[in-house]
N, C-alpha and C positions, 0 to 999 in steps of 0.2 A: 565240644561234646561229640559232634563226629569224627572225629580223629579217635576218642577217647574208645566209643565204640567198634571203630574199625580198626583197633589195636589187637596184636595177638595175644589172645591172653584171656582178653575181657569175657566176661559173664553178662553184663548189663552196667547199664551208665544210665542215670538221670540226675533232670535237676527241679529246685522245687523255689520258690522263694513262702518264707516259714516267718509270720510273726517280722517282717520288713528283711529278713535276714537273707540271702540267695546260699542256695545249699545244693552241692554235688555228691551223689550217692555211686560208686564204682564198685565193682565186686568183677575182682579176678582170679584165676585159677589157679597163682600162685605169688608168692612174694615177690620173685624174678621177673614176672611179667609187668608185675605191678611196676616196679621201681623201673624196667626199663624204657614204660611207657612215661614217669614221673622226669627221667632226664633226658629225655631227645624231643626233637619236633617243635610244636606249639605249646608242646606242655613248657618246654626247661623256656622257652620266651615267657611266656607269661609270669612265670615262678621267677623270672626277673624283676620283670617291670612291675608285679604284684603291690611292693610297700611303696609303689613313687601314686599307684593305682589307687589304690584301695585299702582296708586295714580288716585284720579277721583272725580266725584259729582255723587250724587243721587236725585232723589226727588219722591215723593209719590202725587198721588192728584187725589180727584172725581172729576166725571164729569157725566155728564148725558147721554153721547154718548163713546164710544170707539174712542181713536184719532186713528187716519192713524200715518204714521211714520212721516210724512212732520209736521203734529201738533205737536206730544207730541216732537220731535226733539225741536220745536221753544219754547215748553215750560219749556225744560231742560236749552236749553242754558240761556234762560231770568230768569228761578227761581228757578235751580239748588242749591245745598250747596256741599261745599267738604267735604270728608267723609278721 
């Protein structure tokens, strides 16, 4: 999460656990930023090790406003993918 934050790009990063669930909220300032932070560092380790880890969905998506947690929550559950 501090890396996430301390990436260039980034707007805000948090995390929540929701309903037993651990949930990460990023908002950055572009697609490029986003994806460059998604494959280098600690991120592309983790996104490794992820399915030996753990099991879940992801999803990516603009918008023209920053969701609050109550939105992007409803728009994981409805158009989530597992990873």
């Amino acid at each position: 999460m501090m890396q996430a934050k301390a990436a260039p790009g980034n707007v805000s990063a948090d995390a929540r656990k929701i309903d037993g669930v651990h949930h990460t909220l990023t908002v950055w300032e572009s697609k490029e930023a986003m994806r460059t932070f998604l494959v280098s560092g600690a991120h592309l380790q983790a996104m490794k090790s992820f399915k030996s880890l753990a099991m879940g969905s992801v999803i990516g998506f603009e918008a023209d406003h920053a969701p609050g947690w109550q939105e992007a929550r409803e728009i994981w559950r409805t158009k989530a993918r597992q990873v």
